[in-house]
N, CA, C and O atoms as a Tinker XYZ file with bonds, in Angstrom:
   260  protein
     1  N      0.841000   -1.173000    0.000000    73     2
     2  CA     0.000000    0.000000    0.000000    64     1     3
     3  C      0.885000    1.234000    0.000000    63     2     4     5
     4  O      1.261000    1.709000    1.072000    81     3
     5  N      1.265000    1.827000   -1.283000    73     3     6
     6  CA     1.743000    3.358000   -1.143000    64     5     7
     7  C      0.914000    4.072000   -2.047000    63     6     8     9
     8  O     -0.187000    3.662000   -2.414000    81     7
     9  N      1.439000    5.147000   -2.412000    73     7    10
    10  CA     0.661000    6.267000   -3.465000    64     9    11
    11  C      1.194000    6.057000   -4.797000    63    10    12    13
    12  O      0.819000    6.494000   -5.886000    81    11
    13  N      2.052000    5.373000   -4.506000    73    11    14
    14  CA     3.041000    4.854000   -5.883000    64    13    15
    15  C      1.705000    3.480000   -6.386000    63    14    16    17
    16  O      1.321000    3.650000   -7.544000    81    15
    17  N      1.282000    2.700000   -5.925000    73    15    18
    18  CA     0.166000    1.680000   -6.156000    64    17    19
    19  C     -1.217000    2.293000   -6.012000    63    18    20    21
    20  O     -2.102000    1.702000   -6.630000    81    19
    21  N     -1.471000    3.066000   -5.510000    73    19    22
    22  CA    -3.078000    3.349000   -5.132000    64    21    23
    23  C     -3.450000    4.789000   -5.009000    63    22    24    25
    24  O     -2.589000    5.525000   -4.525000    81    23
    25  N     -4.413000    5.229000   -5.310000    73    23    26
    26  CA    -5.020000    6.352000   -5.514000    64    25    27
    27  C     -5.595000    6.815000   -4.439000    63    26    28    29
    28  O     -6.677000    6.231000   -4.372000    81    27
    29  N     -5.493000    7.493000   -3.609000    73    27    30
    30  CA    -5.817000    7.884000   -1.999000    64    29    31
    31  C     -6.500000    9.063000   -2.496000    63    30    32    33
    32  O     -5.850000    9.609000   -3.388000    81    31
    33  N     -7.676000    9.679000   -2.196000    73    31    34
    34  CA    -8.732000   10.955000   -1.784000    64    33    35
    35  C     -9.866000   10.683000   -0.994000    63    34    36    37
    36  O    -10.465000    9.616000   -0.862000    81    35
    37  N    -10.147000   12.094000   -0.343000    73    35    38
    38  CA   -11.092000   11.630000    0.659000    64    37    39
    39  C    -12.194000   12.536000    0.726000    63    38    40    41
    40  O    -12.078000   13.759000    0.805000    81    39
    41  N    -13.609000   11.695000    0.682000    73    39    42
    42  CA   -14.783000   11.907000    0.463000    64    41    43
    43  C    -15.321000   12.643000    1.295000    63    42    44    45
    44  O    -15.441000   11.933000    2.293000    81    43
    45  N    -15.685000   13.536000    1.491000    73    43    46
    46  CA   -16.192000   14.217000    2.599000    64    45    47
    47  C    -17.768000   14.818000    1.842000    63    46    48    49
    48  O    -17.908000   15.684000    0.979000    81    47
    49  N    -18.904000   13.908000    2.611000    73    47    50
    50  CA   -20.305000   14.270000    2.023000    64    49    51
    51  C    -20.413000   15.640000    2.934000    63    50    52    53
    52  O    -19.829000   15.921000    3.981000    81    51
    53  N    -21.377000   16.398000    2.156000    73    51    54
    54  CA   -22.102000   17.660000    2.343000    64    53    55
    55  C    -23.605000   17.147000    3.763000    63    54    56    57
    56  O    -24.018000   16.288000    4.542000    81    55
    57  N    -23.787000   18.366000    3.241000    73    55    58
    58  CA   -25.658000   18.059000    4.532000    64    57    59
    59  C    -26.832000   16.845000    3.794000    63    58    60    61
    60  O    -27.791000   16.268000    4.305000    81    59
    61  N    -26.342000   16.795000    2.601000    73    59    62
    62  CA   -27.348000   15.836000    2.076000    64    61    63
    63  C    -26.815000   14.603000    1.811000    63    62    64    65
    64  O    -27.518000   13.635000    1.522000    81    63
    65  N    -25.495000   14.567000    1.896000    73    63    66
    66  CA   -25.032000   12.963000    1.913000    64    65    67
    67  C    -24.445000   13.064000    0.544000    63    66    68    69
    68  O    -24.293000   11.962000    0.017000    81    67
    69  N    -24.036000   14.198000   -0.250000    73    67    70
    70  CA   -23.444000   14.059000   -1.376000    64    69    71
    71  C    -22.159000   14.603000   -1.094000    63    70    72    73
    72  O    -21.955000   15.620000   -0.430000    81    71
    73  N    -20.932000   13.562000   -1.863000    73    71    74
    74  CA   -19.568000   14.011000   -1.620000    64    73    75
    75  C    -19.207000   13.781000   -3.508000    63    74    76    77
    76  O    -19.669000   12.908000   -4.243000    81    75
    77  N    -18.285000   14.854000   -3.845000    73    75    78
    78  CA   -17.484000   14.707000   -4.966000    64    77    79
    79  C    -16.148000   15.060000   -4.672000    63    78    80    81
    80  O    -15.880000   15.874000   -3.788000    81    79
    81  N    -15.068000   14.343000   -5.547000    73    79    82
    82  CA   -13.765000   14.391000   -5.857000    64    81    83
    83  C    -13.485000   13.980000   -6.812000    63    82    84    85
    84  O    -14.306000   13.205000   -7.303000    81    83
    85  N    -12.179000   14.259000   -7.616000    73    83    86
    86  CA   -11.473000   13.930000   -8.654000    64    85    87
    87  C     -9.756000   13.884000   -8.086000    63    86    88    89
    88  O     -9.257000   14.440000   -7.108000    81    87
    89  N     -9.118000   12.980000   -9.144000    73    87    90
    90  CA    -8.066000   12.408000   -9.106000    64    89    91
    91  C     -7.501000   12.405000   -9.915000    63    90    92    93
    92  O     -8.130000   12.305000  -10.969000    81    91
    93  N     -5.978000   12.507000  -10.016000    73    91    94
    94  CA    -5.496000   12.307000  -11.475000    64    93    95
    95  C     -4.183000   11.185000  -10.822000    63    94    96    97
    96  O     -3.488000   11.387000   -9.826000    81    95
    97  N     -4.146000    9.919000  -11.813000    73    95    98
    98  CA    -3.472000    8.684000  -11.431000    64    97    99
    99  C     -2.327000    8.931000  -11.879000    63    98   100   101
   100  O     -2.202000    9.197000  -13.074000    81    99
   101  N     -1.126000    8.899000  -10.948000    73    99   102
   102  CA     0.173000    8.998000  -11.276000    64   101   103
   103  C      1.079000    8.363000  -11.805000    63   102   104   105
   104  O      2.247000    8.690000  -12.017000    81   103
   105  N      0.444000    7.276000  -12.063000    73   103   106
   106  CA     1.195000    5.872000  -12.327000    64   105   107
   107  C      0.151000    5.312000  -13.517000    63   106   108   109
   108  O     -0.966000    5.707000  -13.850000    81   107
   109  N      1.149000    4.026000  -14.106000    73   107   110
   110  CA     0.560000    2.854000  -15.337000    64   109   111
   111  C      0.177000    1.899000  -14.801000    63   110   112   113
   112  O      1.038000    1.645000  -13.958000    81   111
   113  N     -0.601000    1.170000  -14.746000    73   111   114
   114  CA    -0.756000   -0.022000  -14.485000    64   113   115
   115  C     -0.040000   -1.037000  -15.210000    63   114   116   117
   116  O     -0.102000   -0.660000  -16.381000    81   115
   117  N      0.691000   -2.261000  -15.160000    73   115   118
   118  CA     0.804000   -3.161000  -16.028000    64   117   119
   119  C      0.186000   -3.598000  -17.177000    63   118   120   121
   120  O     -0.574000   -4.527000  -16.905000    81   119
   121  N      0.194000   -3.322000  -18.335000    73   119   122
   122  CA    -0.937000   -3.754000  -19.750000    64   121   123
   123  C     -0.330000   -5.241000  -19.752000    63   122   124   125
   124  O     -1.050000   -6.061000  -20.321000    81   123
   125  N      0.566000   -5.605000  -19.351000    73   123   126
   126  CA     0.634000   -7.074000  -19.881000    64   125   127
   127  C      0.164000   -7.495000  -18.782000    63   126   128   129
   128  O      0.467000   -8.683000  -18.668000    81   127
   129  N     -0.740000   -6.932000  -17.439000    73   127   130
   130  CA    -1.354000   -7.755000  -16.343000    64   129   131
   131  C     -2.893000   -7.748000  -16.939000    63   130   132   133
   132  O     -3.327000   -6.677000  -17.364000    81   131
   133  N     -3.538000   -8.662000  -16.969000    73   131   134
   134  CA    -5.044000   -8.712000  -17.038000    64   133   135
   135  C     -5.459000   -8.952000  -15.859000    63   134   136   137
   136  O     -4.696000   -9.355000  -14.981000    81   135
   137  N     -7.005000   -8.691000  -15.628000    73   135   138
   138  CA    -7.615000   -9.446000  -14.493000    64   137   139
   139  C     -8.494000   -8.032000  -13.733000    63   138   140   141
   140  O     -8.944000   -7.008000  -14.248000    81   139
   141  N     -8.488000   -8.515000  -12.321000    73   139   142
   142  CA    -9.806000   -8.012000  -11.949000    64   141   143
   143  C     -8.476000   -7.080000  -10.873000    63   142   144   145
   144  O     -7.411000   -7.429000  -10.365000    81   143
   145  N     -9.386000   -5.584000  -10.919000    73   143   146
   146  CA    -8.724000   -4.474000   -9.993000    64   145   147
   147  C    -10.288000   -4.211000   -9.248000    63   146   148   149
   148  O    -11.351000   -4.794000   -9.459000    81   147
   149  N     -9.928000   -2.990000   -8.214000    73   147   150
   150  CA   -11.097000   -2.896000   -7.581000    64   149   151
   151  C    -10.955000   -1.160000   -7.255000    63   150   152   153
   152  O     -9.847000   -0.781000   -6.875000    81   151
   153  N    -11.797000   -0.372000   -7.367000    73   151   154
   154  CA   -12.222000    1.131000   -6.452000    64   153   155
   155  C    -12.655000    0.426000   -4.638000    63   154   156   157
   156  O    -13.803000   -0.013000   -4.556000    81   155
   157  N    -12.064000    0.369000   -3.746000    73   155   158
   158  CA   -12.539000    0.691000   -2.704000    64   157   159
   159  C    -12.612000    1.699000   -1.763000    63   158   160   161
   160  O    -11.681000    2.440000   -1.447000    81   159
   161  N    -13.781000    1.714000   -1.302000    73   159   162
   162  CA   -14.338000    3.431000   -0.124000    64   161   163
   163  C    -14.095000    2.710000    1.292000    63   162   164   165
   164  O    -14.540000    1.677000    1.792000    81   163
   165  N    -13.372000    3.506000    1.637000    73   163   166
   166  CA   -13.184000    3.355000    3.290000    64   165   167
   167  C    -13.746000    4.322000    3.751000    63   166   168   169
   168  O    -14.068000    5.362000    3.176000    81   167
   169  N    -13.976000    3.827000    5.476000    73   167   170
   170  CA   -14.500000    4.753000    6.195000    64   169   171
   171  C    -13.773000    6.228000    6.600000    63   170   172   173
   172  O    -14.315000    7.314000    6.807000    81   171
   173  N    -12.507000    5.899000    6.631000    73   171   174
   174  CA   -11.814000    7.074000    7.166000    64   173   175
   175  C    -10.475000    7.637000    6.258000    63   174   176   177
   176  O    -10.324000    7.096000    5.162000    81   175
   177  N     -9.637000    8.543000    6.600000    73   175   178
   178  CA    -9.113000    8.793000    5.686000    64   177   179
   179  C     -8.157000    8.413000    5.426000    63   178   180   181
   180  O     -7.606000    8.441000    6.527000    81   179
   181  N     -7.065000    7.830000    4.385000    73   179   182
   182  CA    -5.875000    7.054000    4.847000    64   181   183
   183  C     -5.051000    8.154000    5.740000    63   182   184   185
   184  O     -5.077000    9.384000    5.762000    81   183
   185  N     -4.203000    7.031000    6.569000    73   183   186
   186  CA    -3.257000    7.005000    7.231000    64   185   187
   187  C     -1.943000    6.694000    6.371000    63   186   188   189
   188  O     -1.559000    5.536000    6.210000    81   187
   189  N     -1.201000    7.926000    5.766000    73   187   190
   190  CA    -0.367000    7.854000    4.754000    64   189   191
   191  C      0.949000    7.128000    5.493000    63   190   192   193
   192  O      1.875000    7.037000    4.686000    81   191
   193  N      1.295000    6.563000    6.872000    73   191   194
   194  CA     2.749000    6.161000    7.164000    64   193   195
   195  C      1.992000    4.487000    7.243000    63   194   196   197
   196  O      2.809000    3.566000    7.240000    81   195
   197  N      0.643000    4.141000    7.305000    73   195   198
   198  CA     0.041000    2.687000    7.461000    64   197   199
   199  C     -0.433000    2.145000    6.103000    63   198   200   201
   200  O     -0.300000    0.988000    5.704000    81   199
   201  N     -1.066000    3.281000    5.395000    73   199   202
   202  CA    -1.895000    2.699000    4.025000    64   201   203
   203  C     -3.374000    2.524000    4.699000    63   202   204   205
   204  O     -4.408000    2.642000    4.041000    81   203
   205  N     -3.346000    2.251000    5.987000    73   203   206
   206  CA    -4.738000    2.140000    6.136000    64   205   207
   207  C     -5.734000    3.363000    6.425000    63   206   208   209
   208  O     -5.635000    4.576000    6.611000    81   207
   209  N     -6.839000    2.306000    6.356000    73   207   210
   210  CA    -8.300000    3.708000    5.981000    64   209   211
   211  C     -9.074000    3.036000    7.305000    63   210   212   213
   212  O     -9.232000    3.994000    8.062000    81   211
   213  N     -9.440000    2.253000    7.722000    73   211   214
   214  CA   -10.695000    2.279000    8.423000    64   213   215
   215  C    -11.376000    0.849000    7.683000    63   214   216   217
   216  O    -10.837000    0.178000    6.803000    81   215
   217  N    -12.811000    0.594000    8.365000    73   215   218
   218  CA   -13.484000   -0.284000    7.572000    64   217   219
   219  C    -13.946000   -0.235000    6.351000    63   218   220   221
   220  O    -14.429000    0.888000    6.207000    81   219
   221  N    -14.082000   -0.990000    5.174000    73   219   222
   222  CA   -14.394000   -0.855000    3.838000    64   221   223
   223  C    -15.706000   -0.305000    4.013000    63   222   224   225
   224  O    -16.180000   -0.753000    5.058000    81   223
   225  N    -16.462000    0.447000    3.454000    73   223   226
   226  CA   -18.083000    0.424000    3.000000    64   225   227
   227  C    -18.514000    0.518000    1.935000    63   226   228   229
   228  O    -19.652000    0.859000    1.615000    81   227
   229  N    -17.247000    0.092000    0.979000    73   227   230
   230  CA   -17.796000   -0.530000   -0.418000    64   229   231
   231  C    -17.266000   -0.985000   -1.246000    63   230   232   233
   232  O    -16.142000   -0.563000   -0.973000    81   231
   233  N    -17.070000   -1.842000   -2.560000    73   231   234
   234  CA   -15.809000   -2.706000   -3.136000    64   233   235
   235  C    -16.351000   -2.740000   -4.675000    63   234   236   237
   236  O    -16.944000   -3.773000   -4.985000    81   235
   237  N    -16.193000   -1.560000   -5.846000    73   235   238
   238  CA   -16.505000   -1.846000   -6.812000    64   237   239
   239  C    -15.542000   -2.475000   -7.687000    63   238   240   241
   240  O    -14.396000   -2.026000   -7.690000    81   239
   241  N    -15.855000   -3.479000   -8.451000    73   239   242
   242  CA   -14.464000   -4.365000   -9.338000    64   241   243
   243  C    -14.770000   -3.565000  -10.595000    63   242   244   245
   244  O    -15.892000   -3.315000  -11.034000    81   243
   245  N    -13.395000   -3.142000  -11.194000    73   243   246
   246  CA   -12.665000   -2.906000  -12.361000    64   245   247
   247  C    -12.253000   -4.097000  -13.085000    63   246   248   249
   248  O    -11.283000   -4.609000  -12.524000    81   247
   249  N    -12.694000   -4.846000  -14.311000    73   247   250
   250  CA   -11.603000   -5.561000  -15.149000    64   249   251
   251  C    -11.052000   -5.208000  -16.098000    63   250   252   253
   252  O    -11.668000   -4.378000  -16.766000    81   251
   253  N     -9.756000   -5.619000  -16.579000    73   251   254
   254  CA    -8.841000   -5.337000  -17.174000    64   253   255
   255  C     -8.354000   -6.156000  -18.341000    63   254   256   257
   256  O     -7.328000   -6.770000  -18.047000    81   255
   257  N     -8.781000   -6.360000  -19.599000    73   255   258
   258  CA    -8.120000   -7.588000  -20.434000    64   257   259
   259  C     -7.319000   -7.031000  -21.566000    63   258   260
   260  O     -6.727000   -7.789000  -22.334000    81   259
């Protein structure tokens, strides 16, 4: 888990439960890797010296061929 592998921003909803952000990915992924990647939302915000966030509260899959 660094910033060099993963895309870290943090969601912060408004009074109605709506949050937006954008990202721009610093890195390539492998093209000669296929297979399944994932967007996951954590609860909290990373902890940039752990990688960790908190509990997941959601796991959308990306595939890649």
């Amino acid at each position: 888990m660094s910033p060099q592998t993963e895309v870290w921003f943090d969601l912060v909803p408004d009074a109605d439960g709506v949050a937006v952000d954008q990202t721009l990915v610093p890195f390539i992924t492998d093209r000669g890797i296929s297979g399944e990647r994932s967007v996951v939302i954590h609860m909290e915000a990373t902890n940039e010296t752990t990688g960790g966030a908190g509990p997941r509260q959601a796991c959308l899959p990306l595939v890649f061929s």
